[in-house]
N, C-alpha and C positions, 0 to 999 in steps of 0.2 A: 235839499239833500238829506233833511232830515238830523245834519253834524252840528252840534251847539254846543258851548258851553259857561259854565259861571263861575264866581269863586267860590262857590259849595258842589257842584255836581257838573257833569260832561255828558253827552251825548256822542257816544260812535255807533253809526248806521242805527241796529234796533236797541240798542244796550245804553240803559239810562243807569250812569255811573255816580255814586255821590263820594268825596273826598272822606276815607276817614282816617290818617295818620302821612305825616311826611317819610318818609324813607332815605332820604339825601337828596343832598344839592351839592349845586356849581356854580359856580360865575355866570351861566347860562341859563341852565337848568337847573329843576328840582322833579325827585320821581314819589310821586303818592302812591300808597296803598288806594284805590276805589275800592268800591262794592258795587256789582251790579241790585238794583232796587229790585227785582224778580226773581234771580234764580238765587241772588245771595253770593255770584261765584265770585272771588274776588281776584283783583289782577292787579300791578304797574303801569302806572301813566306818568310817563317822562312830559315835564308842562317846559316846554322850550320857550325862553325869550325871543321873542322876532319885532320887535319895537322901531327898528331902523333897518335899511335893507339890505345891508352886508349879514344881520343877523337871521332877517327874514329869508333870503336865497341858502342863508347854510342850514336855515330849521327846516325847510321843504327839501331839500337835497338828504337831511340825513331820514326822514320820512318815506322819501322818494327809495333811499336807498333799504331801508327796513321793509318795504313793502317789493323789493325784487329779490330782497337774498332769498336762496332758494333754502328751504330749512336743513339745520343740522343737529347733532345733540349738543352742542355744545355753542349753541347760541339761542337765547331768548324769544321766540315766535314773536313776530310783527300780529298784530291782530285788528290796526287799522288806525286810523287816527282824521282831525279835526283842526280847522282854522279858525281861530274867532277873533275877537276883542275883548278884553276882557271888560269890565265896570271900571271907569275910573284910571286904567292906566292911559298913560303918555304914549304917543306915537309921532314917531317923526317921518311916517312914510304911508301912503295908502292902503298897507298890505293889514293882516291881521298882527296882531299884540303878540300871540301865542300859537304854537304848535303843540298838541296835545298827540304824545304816540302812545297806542294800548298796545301793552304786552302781555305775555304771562307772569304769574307771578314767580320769583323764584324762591319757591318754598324753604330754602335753607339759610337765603340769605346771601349776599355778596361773598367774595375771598376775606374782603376788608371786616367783615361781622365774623368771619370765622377766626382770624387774627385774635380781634377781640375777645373772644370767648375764651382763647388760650391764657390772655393775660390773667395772673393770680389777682385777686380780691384784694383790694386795699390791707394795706395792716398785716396782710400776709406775708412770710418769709421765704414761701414757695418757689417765688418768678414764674418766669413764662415757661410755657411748653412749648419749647419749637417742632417745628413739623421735620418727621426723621425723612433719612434719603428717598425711601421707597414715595413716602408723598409729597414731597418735593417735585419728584420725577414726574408725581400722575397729574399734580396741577401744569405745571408746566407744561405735559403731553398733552394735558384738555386745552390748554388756550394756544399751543402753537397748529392743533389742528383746527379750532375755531380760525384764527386768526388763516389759515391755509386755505380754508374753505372760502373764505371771503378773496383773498388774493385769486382765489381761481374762476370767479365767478366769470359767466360768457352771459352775453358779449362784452359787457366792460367788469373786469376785476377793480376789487374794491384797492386803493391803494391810500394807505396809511401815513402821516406827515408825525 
């Protein structure tokens, strides 16, 4: 099918991706900056643990689920994703090692980088800048209608644990 990947570079459909910066992780996951090696355009790829098969059925389900929601602005474009193996890891089930989901990138950064950026510089007597009522209200209005658009989705709404 032409989907491959290694622990330097990915392949989704025509798009030969090579890792070039971490971006965060989890207990599960970690999401990479790629590059694609052609056009240059660069994107997000969440590399999901699937090693054992409670992980492997939740890394395809949340795949499965990014490749039906129907788009919104206020959630991240599915752009496609891959199964593999990787080199070298551990497996305790027949399934692939790893789910790889291509997204877009989100040019500004997480909520959690934006936090960051508020905080004062070391050594500084500054403190933070918190975010006043008016943008409090518009984060909160961006993810309660992400989060709405997901709950409404037909045939099956996405429901959240």
């Amino acid at each position: 099918m032409g989907n491959t990947s290694s622990q330097e570079s990915v392949q989704i459909g025509t798009l030969l991706l090579k890792r070039k910066k971490l971006l965060g992780e989890g207990r599960f996951a970690q999401v990479w900056l790629v590059k694609d090696t052609t056009s240059k355009v660069r994107y997000a790829c969440k590399v999901l643990n699937a090693d054992d098969p409670e992980r492997q059925r939740m890394a395809r389900a949340e795949a499965e689920l990014m490749r039906t929601l129907s788009p919104h602005p206020h959630i991240i474009p599915y752009l496609g994703h891959v199964e593999d193996t990787l080199q070298g890891a551990r497996r305790s089930c027949g399934g692939p090692s790893v789910v790889c989901i291509l997204m877009e990138l989100a040019l500004h950064g997480t909520l959690a980088d934006d936090v960051a950026r508020r905080r004062a510089p070391p050594g500084s007597d500054q403190g933070m800048r918190p975010y006043t009522e008016q943008e409090s209200l518009r984060l909160l209005r961006h993810i309660a209608r992400g989060l709405a658009h997901m709950h409404g989705q037909r045939p099956h709404p996405v429901v959240l644990r």
